[in-house]
C-alpha positions as CSV (number, residue, x, y, z in Angstrom):
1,X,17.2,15.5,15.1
2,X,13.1,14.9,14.0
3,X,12.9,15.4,10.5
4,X,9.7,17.3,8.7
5,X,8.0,16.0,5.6
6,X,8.5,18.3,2.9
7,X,7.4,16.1,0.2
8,X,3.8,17.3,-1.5
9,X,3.4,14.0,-3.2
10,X,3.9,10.0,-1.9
11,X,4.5,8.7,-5.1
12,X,6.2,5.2,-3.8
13,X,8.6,3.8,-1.5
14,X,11.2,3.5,-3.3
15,X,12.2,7.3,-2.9
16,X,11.6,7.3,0.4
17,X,14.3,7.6,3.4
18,X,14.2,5.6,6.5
19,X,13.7,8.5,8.5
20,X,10.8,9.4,6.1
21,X,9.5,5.8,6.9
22,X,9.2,5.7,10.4
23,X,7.9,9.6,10.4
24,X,5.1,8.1,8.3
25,X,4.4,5.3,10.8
26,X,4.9,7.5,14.0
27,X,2.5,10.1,12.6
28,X,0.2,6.8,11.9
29,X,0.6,6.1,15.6
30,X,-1.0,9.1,17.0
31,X,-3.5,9.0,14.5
32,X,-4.6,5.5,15.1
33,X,-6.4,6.7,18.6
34,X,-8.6,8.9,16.8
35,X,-10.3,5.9,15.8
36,X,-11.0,4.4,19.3
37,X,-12.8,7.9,20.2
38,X,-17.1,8.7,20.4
39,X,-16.2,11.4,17.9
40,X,-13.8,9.8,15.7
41,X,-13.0,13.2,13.7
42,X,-9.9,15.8,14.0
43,X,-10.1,19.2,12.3
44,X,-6.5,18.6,10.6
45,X,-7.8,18.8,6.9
46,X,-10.3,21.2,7.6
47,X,-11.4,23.2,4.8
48,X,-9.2,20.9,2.2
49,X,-10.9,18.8,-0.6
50,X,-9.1,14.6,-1.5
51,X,-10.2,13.6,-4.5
52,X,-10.5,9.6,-5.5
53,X,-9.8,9.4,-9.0
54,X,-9.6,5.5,-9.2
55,X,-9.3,3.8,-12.7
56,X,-9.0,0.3,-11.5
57,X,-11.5,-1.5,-9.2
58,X,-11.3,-1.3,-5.1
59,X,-12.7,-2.3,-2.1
60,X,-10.5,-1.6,0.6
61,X,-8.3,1.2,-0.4
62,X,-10.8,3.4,-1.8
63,X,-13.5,3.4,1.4
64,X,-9.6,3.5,3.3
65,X,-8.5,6.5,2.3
66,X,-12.7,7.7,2.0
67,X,-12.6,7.4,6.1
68,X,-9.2,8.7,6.1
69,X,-9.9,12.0,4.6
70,X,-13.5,12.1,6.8
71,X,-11.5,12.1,10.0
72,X,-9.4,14.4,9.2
73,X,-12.1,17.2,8.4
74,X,-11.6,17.0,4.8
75,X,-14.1,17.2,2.2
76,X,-14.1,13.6,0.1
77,X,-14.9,13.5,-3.3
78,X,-14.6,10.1,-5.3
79,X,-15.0,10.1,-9.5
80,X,-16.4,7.2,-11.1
81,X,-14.1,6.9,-13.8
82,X,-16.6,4.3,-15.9
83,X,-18.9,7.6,-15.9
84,X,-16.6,10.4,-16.4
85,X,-15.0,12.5,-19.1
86,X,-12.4,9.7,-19.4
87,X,-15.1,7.5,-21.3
88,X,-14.6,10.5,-23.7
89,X,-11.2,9.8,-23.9
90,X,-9.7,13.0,-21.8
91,X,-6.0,12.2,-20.8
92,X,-5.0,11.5,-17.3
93,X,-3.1,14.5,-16.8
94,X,-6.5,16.6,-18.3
95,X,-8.8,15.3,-15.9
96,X,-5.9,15.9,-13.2
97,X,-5.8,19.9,-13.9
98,X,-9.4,19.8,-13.6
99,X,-9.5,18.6,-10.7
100,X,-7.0,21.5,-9.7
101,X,-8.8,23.8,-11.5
102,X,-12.4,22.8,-9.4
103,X,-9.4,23.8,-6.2
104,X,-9.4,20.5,-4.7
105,X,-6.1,20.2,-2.5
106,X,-5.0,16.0,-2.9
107,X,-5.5,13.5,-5.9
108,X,-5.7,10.0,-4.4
109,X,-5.0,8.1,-7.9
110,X,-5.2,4.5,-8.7
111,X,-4.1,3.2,-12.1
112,X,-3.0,0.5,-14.3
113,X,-0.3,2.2,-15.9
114,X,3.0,2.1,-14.1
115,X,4.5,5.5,-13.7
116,X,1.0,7.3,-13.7
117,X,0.9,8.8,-10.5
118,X,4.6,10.0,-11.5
119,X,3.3,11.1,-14.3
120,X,0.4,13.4,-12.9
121,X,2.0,15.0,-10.1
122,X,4.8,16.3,-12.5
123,X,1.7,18.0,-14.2
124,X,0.4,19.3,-10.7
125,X,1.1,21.5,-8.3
126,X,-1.5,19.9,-6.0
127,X,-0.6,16.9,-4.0
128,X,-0.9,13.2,-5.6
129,X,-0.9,10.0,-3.3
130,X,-0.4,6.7,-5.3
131,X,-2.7,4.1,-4.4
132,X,-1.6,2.0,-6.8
133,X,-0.4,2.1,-10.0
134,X,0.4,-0.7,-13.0
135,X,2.9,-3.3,-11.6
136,X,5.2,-0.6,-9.8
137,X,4.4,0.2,-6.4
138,X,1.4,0.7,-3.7
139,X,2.8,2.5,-0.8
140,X,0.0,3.2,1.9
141,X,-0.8,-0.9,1.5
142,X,2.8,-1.8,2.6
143,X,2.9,1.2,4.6
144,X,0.1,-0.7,6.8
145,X,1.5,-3.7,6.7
146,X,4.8,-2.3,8.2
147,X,3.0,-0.4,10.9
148,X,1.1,-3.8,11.5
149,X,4.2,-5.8,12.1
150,X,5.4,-3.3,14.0
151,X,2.4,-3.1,15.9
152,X,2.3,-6.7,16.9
153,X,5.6,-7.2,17.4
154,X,7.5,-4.5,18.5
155,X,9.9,-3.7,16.0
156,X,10.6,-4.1,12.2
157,X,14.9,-4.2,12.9
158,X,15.9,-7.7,12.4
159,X,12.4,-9.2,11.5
160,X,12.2,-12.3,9.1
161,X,9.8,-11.7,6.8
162,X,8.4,-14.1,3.9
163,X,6.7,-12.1,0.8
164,X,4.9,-15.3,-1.0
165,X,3.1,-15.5,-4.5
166,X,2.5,-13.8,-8.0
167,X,6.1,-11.1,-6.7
168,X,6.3,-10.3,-11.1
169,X,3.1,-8.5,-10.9
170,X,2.4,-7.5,-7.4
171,X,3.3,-3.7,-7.0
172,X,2.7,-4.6,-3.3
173,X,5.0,-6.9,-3.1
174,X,7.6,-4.2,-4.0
175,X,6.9,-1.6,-1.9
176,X,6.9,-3.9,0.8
177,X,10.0,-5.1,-0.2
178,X,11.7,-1.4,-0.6
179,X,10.3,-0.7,3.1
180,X,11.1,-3.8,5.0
181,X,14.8,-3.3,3.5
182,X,15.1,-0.2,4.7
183,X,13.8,-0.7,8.0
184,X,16.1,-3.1,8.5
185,X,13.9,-6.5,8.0
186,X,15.4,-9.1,6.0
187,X,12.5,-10.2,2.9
188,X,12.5,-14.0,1.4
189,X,10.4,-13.9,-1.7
190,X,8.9,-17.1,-2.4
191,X,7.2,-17.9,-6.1
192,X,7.2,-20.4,-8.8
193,X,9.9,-19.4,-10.8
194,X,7.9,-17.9,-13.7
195,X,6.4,-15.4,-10.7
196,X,9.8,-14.1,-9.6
197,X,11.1,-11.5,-11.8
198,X,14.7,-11.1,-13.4
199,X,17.0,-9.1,-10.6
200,X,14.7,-9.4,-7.9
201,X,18.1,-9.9,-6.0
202,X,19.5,-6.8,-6.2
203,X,17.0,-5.2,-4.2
204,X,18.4,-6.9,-1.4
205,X,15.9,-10.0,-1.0
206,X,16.4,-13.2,-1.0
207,X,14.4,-15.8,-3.4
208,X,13.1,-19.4,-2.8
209,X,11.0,-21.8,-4.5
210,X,10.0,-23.9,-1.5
211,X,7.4,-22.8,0.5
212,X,8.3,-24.5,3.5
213,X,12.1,-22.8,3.3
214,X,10.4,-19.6,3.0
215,X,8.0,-19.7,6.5
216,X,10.8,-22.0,8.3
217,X,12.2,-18.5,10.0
218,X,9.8,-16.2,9.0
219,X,8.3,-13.9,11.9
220,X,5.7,-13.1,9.4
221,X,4.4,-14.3,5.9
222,X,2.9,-11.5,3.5
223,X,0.4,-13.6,1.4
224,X,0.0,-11.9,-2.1
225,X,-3.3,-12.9,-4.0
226,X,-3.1,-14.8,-7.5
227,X,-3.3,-12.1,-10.3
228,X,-4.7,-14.8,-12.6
229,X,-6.7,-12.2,-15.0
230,X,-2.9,-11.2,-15.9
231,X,-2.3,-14.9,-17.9
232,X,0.4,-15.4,-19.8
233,X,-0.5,-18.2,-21.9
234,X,0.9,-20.8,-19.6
235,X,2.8,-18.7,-17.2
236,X,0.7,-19.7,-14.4
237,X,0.2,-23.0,-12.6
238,X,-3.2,-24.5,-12.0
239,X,-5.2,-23.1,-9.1
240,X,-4.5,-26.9,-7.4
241,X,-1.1,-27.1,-8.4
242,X,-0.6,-23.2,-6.9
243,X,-2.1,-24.3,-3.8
244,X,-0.5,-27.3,-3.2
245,X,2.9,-26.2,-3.6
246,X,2.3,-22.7,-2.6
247,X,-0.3,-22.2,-0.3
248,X,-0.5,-21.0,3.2
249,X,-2.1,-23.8,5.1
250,X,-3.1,-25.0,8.8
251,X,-0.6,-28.3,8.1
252,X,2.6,-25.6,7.2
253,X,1.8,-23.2,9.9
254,X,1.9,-26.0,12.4
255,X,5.2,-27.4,11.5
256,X,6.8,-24.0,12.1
257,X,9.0,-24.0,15.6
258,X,7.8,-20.3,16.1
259,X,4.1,-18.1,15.9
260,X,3.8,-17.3,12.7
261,X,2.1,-13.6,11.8
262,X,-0.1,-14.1,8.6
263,X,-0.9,-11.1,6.2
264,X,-2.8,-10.7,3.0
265,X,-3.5,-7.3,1.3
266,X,-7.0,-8.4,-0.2
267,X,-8.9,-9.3,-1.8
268,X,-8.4,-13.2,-0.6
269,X,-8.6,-16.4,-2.7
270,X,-9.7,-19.1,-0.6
271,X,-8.0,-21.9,-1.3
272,X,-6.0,-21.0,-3.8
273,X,-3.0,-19.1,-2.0
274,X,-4.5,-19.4,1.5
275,X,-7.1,-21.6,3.6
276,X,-9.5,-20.6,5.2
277,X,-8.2,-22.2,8.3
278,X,-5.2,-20.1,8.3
279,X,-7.2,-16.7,6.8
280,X,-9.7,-16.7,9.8
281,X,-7.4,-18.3,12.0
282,X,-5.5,-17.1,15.1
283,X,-2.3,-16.0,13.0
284,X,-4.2,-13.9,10.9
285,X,-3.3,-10.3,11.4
286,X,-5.5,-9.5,7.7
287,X,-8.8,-7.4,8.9
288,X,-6.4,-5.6,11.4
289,X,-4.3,-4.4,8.3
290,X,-8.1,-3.0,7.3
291,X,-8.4,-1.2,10.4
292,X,-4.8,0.2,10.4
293,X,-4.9,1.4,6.6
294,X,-7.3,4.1,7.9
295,X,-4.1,5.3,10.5
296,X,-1.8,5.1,7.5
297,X,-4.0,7.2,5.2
298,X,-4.5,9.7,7.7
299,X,-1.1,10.0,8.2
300,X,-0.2,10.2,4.2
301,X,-2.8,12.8,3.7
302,X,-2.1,15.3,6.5
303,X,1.7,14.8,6.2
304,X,1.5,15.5,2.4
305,X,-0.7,18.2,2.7
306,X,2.0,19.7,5.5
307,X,4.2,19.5,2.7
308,X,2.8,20.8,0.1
309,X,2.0,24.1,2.2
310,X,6.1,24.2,3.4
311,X,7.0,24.4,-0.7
312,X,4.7,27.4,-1.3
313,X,5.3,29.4,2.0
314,X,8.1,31.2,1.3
315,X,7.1,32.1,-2.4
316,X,5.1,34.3,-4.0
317,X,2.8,31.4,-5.7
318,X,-0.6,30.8,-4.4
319,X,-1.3,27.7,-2.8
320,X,-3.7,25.6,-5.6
321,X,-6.9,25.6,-4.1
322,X,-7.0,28.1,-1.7
């Protein structure tokens, strides 16, 4: 039988079923036409406020889920944290109840602590969507990479799939990894060894050091960038050595004996983990990831928001915001 969301929060992958999965990326699916429309707006969120409340910097996720919440009818509000009450030194979970308090419906948080979005939602009764938080997890990015894979190939069951660079601080990196698995992809990480953290087994991946073993059956390659603000002392390689024994090239793609999807969540470092060559090439799959984050993020939005009405409809609690 079809199951329902009844979760009011996505607060990672890990917690996720594989039915929850592939609701998320169905719903995704039928969202995905909105976008090919004259009028590329739905009335789903109508009358609901998302709030941005982003403490790190972003491109592509925040103007992602800023479109996302536009189609859907939703009013979009995004705080500039630089500028905001938090420069004052009011808590995370302070400025959250505000934003309940000022009836908003969905906090979109990005952070650079791991656990935050945990964190807030246990403090909220409105709905909280991680987009992003310390080294944990980003869901709606490997969300849209799933539902790009499985858009270009047909399937995510029995996919090869190579996840390659900094894996000990990439939170994408692991939600890819929890969703892949439980789709039923089989993940090759593929880092110096510094880059690959302790255990990184036992969430069902295998790990290589040689790039060329990693893409040799890969359907698909998951390019992560070089966190190289997060130095360790000498924990990272040089940006030549990194890219001659690590990067995605035009010379490895050809030796591979099958087509090669490539994939980068953003931003890219040209020529340090990927050429250009290969980034703008024919294998590159990386601005359609742009344009299918906006299908995700409808998705996450209206299915959380369906869920967070299901908890409160058979009690006497008011909805927040309403």
């Amino acid at each position: 039988m079809p199951i329902s969301w009844t979760r009011k929060d996505l607060l990672g992958l890990e917690e996720l079923s594989k039915e929850e999965l592939e609701l998320i990326l169905t719903t995704a699916e039928s969202f995905k036409e909105i976008s090919t429309r004259e009028i590329k707006k739905v009335p789903a969120l109508r009358g609901r406020t998302v709030v941005n409340l982003f403490y790190e910097p972003s491109t592509r996720t925040r103007i992602s889920f800023e479109v996302a919440a536009k189609r859907l009818s939703a009013d979009m509000i995004t705080i500039a944290v630089e500028t905001s009450s938090v420069r004052k030194g009011e808590t995370l979970v302070d400025t959250g109840r505000n934003i309940q308090a000022l009836k908003a419906d969905i906090v979109v948080l990005r952070h650079n602590s791991s656990g935050a979005a945990q964190l807030l939602a246990r403090h909220l009764d409105i709905s909280v969507v991680n987009a992003g938080d310390g080294w944990h997890e980003h869901p709606t990015q490997a969300l849209l990479d799933i539902f790009t894979l499985k858009e270009k190939i047909g399937k995510i069951q029995g996919l090869n799939v190579a996840i390659v660079g900094d894996i000990a601080h990439s939170r994408v990196a692991r939600s890819n990894i929890w969703g892949l698995t439980k789709l039923g992809a089989k993940v090759i990480v593929c880092a110096p060894r510094m880059l690959i953290p302790p255990g990184i087994e036992q969430t069902g991946v295998s790990v290589t050091h040689d790039i060329d073993e990693a893409l040799y059956n890969a359907d698909a390659v998951n390019v992560l960038r070089m966190q190289f603000e997060r130095d360790e002392g000498a924990a990272f390689p040089t940006h030549i050595e990194y890219f001659q024994n690590f990067g995605i090239t035009k010379e490895r793609i050809a030796k591979l004996k099958k087509k090669i999807l490539v994939m980068h969540p953003g931003p890219l470092n040209r020529g340090i983990e990927i050429s250009s060559e290969v980034a703008d090439g024919l294998n590159s799959v990386i601005l359609e990831q742009v344009t299918n984050g906006i299908a995700v993020r409808m998705a996450v939005l209206f299915l959380v928001s369906q869920g967070h009405d299901k908890k409160y409809e058979n009690t006497d609690k008011k909805r927040p915001g309403r």
